[in-house]
C-alpha positions as CSV (number, residue, x, y, z in Angstrom):
1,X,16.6,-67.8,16.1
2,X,13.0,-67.2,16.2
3,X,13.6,-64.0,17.8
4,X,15.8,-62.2,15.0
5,X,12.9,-63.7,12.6
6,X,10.4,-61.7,14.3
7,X,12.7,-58.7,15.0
8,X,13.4,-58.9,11.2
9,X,9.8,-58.9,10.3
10,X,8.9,-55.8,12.7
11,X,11.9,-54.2,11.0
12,X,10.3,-54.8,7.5
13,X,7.1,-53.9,8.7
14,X,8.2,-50.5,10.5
15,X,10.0,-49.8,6.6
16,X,7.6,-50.3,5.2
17,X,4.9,-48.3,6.9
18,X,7.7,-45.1,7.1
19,X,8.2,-45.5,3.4
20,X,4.1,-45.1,2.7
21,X,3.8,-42.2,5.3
22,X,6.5,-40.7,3.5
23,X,5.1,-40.9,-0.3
24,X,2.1,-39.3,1.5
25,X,3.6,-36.4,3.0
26,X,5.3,-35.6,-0.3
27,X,2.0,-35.6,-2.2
28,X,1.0,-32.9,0.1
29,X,3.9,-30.7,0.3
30,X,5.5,-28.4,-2.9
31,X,8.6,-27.4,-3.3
32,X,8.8,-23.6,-3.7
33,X,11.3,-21.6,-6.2
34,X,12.4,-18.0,-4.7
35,X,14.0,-15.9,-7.7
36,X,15.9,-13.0,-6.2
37,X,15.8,-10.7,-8.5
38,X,18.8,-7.8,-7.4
39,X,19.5,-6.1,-11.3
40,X,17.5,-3.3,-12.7
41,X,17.7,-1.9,-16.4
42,X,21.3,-1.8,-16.4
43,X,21.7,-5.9,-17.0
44,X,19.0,-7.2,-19.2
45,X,20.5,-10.5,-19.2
46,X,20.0,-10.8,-15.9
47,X,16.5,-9.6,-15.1
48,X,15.3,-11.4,-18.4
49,X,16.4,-14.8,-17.3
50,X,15.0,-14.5,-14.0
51,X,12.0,-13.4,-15.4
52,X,12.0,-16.3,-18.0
53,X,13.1,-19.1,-15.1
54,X,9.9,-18.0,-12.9
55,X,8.0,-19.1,-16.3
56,X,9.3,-21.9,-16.3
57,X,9.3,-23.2,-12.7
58,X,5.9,-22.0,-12.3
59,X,4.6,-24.7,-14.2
60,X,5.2,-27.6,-11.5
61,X,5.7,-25.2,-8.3
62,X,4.6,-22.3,-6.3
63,X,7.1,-19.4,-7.7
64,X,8.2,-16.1,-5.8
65,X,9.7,-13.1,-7.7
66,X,11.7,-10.9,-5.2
67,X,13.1,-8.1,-6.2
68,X,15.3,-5.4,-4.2
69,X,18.4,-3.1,-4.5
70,X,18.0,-2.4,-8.5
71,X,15.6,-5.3,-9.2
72,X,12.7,-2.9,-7.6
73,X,13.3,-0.8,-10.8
74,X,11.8,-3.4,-13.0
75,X,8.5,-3.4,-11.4
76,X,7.4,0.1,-11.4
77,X,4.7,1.5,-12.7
78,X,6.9,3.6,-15.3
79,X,9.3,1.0,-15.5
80,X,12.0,1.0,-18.9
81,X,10.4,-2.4,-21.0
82,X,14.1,-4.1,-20.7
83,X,14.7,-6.7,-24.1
84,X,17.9,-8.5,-24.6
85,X,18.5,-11.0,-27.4
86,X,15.9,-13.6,-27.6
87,X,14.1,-13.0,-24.5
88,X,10.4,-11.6,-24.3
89,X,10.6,-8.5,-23.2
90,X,10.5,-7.7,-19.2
91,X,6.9,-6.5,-19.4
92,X,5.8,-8.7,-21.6
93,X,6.5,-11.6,-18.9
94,X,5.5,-9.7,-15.7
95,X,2.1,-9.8,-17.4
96,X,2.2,-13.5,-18.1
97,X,3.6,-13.8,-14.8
98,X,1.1,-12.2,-13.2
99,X,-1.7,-13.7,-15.1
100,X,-1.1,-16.8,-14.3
101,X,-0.4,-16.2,-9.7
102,X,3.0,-16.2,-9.6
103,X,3.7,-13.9,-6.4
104,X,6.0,-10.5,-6.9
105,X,6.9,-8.7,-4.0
106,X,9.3,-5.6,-3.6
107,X,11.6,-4.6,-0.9
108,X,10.2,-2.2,1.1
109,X,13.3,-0.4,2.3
110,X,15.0,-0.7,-1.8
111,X,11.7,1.2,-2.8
112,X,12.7,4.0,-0.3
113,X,15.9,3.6,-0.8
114,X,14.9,4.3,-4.6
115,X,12.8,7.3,-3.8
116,X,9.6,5.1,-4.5
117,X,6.6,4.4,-2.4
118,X,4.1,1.1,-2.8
119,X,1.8,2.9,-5.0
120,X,4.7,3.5,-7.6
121,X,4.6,0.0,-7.8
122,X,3.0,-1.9,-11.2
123,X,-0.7,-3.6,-10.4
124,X,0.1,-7.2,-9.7
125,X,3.1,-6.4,-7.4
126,X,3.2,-6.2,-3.7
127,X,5.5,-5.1,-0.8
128,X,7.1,-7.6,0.9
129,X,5.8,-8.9,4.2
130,X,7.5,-11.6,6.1
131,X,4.5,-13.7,6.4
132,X,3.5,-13.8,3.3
133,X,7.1,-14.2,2.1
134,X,7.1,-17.3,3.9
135,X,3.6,-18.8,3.2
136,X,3.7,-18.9,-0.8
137,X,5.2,-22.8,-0.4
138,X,4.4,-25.6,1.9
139,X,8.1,-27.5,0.8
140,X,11.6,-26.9,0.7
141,X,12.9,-23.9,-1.1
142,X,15.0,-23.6,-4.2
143,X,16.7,-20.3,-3.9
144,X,18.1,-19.0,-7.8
145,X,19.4,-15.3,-7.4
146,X,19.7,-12.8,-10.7
């Protein structure tokens, strides 16, 4: 008897002590939203409610804009200022956007593919680079694609 008392106390203990190391190791880590952003000029809709999502999110967590195939459209430095219904317009909120850190990267090979170089790009936007892809969040990753 005495020894299931104590075995039941060390399991209590053990519980316990997991359960504060884990609280702490939440504290420390953020989760991370990645908005793939794939839709140029062609669907507003789209590129406007990604654009209004990394807003949002970017409030309580790191945020990373990605944008290839047509997405890399919206980012250029001569960019078309997409609007669609209610939205702010697309340049309007890569301003904000960029105002306030979110990260924007562009696919290197969809700016080729696109006839576009990095310096076509707008100010505030960078090439991707697969470390700092991966860097911009210390948590999971919440993946929305547009």
């Amino acid at each position: 008897m005495k020894s299931s008392s104590v075995r039941f106390a060390c399991c209590v203990v053990l519980g316990l002590l997991l359960t504060g190391t884990s609280d702490v190791r939440a504290a420390e880590t953020r989760d991370g939203v990645l908005i793939h952003v794939t839709h140029g000029p062609d669907d507003p809709h789209r590129v406007l409610m990604a654009l209004n999502m990394a807003r949002m999110m970017s409030s309580d967590h790191p945020v990373l804009l990605y944008f290839d195939i047509k997405g890399v459209e919206v980012v250029l430095k001569d960019a078309k200022d997409v609007t669609f219904a209610t939205f702010p317009s697309s340049k309007e909120q890569l301003a904000a956007l960029i105002e306030q850190g979110v990260t924007l990267m562009a696919c290197p090979g969809c700016l080729k593919a696109a006839g576009k170089t990095p310096a076509d790009l707008m100010p505030g936007v960078q090439v991707a680079e697969k470390d700092k892809f991966f860097s911009f969040t210390t948590g999971r990753l919440l993946v929305l694609d547009y």
